[in-house]
C-alpha positions in Angstrom: 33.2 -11.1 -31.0 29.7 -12.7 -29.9 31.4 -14.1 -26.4 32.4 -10.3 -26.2 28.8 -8.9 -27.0 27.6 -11.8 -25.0 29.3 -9.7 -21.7 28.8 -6.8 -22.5 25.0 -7.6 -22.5 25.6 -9.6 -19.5 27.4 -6.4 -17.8 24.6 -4.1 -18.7 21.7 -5.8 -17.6 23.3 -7.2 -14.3 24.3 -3.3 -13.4 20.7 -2.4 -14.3 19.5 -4.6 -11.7 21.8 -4.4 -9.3 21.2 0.0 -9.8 17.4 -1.5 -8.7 18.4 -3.5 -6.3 20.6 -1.0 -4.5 17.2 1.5 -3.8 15.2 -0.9 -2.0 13.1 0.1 0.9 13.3 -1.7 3.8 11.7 -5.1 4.6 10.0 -4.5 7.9 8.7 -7.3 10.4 7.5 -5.0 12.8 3.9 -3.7 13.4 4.8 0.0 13.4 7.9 1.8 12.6 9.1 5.3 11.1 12.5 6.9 10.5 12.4 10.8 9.9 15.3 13.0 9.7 16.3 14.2 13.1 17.1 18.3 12.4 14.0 18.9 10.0 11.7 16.0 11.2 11.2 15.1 7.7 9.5 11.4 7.4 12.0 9.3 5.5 9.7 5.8 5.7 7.2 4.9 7.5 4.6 2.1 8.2 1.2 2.8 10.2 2.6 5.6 12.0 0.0 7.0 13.4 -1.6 4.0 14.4 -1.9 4.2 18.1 0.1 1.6 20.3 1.7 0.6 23.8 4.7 1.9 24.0 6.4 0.5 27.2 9.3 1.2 28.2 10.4 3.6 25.6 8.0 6.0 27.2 10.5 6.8 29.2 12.3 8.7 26.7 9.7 11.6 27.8 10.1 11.1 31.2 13.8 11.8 30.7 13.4 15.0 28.4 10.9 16.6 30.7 13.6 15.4 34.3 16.1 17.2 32.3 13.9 20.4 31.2 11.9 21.1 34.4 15.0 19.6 37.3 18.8 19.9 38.2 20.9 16.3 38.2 21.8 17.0 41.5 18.3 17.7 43.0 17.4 14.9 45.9 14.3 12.2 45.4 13.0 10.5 48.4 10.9 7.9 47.4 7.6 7.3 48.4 6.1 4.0 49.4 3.7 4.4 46.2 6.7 5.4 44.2 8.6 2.0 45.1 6.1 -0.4 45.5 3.3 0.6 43.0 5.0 -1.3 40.3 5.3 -4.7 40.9 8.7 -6.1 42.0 8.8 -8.8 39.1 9.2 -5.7 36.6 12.2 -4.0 36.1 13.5 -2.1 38.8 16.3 -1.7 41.0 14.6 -2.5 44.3 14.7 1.2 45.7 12.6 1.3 49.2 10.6 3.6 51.1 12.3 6.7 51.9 15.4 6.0 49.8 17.2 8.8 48.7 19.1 9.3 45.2 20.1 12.0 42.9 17.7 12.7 39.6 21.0 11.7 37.7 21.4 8.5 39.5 17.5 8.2 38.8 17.9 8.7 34.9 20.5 6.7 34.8 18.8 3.8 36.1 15.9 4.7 33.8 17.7 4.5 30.4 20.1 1.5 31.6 18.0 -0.9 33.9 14.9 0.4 32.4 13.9 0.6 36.5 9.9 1.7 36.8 10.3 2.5 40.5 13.2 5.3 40.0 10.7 6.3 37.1 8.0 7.0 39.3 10.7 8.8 42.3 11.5 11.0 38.9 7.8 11.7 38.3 7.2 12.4 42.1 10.6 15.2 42.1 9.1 16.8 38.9 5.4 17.0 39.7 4.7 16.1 43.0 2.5 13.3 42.0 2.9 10.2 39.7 -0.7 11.2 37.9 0.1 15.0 37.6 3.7 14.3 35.8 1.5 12.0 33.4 -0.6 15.0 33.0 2.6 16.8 32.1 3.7 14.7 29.7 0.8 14.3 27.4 1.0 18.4 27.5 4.6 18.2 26.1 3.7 15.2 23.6 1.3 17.7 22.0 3.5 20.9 22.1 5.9 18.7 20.2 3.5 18.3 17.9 2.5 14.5 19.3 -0.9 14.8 19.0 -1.9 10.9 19.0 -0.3 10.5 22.6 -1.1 10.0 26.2 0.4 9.1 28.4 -1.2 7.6 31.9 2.5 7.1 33.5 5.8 7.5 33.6 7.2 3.9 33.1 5.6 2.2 29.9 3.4 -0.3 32.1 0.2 -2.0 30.1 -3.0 0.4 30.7 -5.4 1.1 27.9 -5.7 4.8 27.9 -1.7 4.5 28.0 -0.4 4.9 24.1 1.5 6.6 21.4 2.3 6.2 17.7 6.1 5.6 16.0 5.3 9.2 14.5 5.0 10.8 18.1 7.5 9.2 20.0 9.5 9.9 16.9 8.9 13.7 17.5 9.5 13.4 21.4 12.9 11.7 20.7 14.0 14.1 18.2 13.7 17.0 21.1 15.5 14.7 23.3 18.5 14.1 21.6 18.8 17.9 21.7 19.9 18.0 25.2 23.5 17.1 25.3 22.7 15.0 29.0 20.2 12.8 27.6 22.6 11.6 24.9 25.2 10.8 27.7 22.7 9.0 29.7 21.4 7.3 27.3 24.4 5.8 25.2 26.0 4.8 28.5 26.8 1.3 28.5 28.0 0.9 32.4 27.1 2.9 35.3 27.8 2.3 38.7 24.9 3.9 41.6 26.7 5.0 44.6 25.5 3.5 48.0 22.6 4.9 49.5 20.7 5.7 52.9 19.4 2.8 52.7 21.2 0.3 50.6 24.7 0.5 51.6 26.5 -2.0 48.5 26.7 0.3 45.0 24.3 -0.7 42.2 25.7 -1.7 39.0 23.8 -1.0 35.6 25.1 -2.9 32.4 23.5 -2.0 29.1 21.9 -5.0 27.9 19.4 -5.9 24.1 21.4 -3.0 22.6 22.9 -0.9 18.8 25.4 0.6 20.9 26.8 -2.6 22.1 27.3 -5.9 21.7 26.6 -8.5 18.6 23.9 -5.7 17.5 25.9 -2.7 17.5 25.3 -0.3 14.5 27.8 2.4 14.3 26.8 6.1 15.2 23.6 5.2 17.7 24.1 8.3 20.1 20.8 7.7 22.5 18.4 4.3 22.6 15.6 3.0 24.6 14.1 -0.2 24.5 11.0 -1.8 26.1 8.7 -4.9 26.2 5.8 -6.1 27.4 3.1 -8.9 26.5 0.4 -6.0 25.1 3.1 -3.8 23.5 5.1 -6.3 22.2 9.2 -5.7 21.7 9.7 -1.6 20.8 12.7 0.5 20.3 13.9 3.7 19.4 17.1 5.2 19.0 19.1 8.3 17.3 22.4 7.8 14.9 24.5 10.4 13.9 26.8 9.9 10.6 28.4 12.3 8.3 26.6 15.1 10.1 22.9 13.7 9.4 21.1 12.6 12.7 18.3 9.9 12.2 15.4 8.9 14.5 14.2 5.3 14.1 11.3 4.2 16.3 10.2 0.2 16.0 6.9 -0.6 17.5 5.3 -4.0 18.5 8.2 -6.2 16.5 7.5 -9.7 16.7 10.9 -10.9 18.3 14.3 -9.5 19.7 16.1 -10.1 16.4 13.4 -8.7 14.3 13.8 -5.0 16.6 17.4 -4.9 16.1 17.5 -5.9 11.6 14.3 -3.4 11.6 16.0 -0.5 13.2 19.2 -1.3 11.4 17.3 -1.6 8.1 16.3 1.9 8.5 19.2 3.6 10.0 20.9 1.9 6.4 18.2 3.2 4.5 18.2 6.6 5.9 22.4 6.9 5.3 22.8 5.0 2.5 19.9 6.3 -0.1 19.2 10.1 0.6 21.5 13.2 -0.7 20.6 16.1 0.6 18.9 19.0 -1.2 18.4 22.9 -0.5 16.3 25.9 -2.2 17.3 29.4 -1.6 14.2 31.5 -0.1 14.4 33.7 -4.0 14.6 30.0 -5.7 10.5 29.4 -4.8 9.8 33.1 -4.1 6.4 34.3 -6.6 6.3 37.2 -8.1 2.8 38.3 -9.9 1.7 34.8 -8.6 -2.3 34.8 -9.4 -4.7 33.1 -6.9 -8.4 32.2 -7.8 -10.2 34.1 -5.0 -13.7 33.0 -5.9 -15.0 30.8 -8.9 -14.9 34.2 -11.0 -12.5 36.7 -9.6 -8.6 36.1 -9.7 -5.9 38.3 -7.8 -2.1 38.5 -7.9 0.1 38.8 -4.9 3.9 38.6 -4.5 4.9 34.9 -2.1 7.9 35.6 -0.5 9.5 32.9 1.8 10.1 32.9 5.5 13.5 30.6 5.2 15.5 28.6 2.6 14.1 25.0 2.5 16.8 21.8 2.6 15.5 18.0 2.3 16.5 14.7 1.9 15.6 12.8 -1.0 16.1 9.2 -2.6 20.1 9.5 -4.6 18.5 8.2 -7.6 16.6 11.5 -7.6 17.8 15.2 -8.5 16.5 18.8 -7.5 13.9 19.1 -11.0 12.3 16.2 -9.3 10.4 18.0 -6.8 7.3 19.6 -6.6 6.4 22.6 -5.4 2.6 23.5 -4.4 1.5 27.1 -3.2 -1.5 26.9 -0.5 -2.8 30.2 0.2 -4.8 31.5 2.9 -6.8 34.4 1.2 -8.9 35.0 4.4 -6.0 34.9 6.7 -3.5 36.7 4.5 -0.9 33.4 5.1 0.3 30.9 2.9 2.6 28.0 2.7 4.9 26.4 -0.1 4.8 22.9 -0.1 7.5 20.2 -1.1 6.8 16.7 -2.4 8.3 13.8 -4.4 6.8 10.9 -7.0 8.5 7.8 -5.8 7.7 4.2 -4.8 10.0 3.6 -2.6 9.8 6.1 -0.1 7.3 9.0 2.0 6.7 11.2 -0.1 6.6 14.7 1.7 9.5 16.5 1.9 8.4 19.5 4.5 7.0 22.9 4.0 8.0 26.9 4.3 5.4 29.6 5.1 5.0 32.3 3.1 4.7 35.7 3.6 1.7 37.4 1.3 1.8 40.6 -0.5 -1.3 41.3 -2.5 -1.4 43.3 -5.1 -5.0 43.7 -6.2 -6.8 47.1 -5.6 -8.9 45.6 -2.4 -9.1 42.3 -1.3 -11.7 41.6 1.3 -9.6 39.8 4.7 -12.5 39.2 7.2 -15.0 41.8 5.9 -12.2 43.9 5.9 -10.3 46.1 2.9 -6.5 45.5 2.3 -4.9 48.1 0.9 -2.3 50.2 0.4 -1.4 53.8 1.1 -1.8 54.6 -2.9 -4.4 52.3 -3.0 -6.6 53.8 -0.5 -6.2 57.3 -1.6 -7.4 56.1 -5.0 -10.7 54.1 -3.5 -11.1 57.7 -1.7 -11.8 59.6 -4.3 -13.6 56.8 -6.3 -16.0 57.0 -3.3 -16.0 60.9 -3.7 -16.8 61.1 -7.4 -19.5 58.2 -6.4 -21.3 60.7 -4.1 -20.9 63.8 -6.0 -22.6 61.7 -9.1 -25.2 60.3 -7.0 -26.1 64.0 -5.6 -26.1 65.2 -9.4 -28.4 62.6 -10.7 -30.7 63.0 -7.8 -30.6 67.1 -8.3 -31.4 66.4 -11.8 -33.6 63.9 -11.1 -36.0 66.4 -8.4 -35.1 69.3 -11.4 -37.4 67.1 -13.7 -39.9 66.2 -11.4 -40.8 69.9 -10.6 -40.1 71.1 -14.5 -42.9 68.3 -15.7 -45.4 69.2 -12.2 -45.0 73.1 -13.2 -45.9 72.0 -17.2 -49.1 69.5 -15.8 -50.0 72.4 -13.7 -50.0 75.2 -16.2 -51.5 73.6 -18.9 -54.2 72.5 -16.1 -55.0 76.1 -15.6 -55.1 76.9 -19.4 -57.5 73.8 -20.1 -59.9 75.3 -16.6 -59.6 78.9 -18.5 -60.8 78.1 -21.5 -63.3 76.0 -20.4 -64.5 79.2 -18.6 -64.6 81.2 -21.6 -66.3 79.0 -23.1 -69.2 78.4 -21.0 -69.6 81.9 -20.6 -69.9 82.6 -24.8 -72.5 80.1 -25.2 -74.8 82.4 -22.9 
């Protein structure tokens, strides 16, 4: 009986740990990394991302979303001697020459595969006409995908200083990638062969090399990747993996070594699919009713929030829906508002995203920019408030002037009694 209490102990206290044990984030080598939730952008983990660094060659990944936004895979590049020769020959490349011609697809694929900075800048050159306007270009749609810690200088990953991103950026700017079905072709291809050209007249052959999709660090359900080193930027990655439905970003910046890129970004991608359930809130779940909002230090209104959309999240498995938090930010001047979603955990980034809301107040008048809000009812009401205010302030002045001149008409009279008499008397005394 004490051998079988013994166990039992045992068993109890070895599932305790290992439940622990099983929810553990990620150890991560790597300077910067993040991992967010590819449909809603939510940030599943994170380390300094937004802290900004070099990139290298995974800026490329923008110079292949905006190719495939802005061009046509068949359209023609002719490359210019700047355009071939401006990036040294001991980077990566694929030794096109002045003059060459090849397709934007044949370009892109020698982007994502050979990682090749000359068809990069014949890409830049088709887009934009010039290697420093397409950089121009691609800082703009860094920050309309909401990469606002971005810029971009060219369109290869090369060292310059004013050239950088964050792991939350080029998080963002993969995420809108993997939207266009083209990109995740190109970029999960692990053999492509580049037709002869004008000029070079044997095929080129690009082999996926340092990869998740293939080879001893394959990780199942990578759909796009990009990789990229130099001295200043250190080894960085980023990639997409789709399982069960769920697509994950991962982005790994400035990782000490080879192997310490491939266990972080497998780390996360096994974090992200192994520890989060999903979660969802109907719009009338988080809808206010009556909901009362301190407009000043004294005054307090009520107003109806009323959601734009239903709200779905990922959060940690050993977590259910009561555990999330929901905070109201309202925009009394602007007549906007915004519920917000959040998580107490240790283990993992906190936020969970955020809905807008739509505001109905319900107070008599609420000032919006020295403005009134109101209602149809509301302002007939205030109407005739205003009425009654003048019609009083007319009476009281009416009353007001009526006693003025009853009081001068009594001064005066009794001034002309008083003068009288006086008379009568003076003239009795003679």
């Amino acid at each position: 009986m004490k051998k079988l209490i013994i166990y039992i102990c045992f068993t109890l206290i070895s599932a305790v740990i290992l439940s622990v044990n099983t929810f553990a984030a990620p150890l991560i080598l790597s300077e910067a990394v993040i991992l967010i939730d590819g449909d809603s952008g939510q940030v599943l983990f994170e380390k300094n991302m937004h802290k900004k660094m070099y990139p290298a060659s995974i800026t490329k990944v923008m110079t292949a979303l905006i190719a495939l936004e802005r061009g046509n895979l068949q359209d023609i590049i002719i490359m210019s001697y700047d355009a071939a020769f401006s990036v040294g020959r001991d980077t990566s490349n694929i030794a096109l020459g002045e003059d060459e011609r090849l397709t934007l697809e044949q370009a892109l694929y020698a982007l994502a595969i050979a990682s090749a900075n000359d068809a990069s800048n014949g890409i830049a050159e088709l887009i934009s006409g010039s290697m420093e306007n397409f950089a121009e270009k691609m800082t703009e749609r860094a920050a309309e995908l909401g990469a606002f810690n971005t810029n971009f200088t060219n369109a290869h990953g090369l060292p310059d200083v004013e050239h950088y991103t964050t792991a939350y950026d080029i998080a963002r700017i993969m995420a809108a990638a993997v939207k266009i079905p083209e990109f995740n072709e190109i970029f999960s291809t692990v053999v492509y062969q580049m037709p002869a050209t004008n000029i070079q007249p044997e095929p080129r052959v690009f082999n996926r090399r340092n990869s998740l999709i293939e080879g001893p660090n394959q990780y199942g359900g990578v759909i796009a990747e990009k990789i990229g080193w130099t001295g200043a930027a250190g080894h960085t990655y980023i990639a997409a993996a789709k399982r069960s439905g769920r697509t994950l970003i991962a982005a790994v910046i400035k990782s000490p070594d080879p192997l310490s890129r491939w266990q972080d970004a497998s780390a996360l991608f096994d974090y992200g699919f192994n520890e989060f359930i999903p979660v969802s809130f109907t719009a009338d779940e988080f809808r206010k009713e009556q909901y009362t909002i301190d407009y000043t230090d004294r005054d307090k209104i009520s107003a109806n929030l009323i959601p734009a959309e239903d709200f779905t999240c990922l959060i940690p498995k050993y977590l259910n829906k009561e555990d999330i938090e929901i905070e109201y930010i309202i925009d009394t001047e602007n007549a906007a508002g915004k519920a917000v979603f959040s998580i107490k955990s240790d283990f993992t980034f906190t936020e969970l995203g955020e809905v807008s809301l739509q505001i109905e107040f319900n107070a008599l008048d609420i000032p919006i920019n020295n403005n009134i809000i109101r209602n149809d009812e509301q302002e007939t009401k205030s109407r005739i408030t205003v009425i009654f205010q003048i019609i009083g302030w007319i009476v009281l002045g009416v009353l007001s002037l009526y006693i003025i001149l009853f009081v001068r008409c009594k001064i005066i009279i009794r001034q002309r009694k008083k003068r009288k008499l006086d008379y009568y008397n003076a003239m009795y005394k003679r």
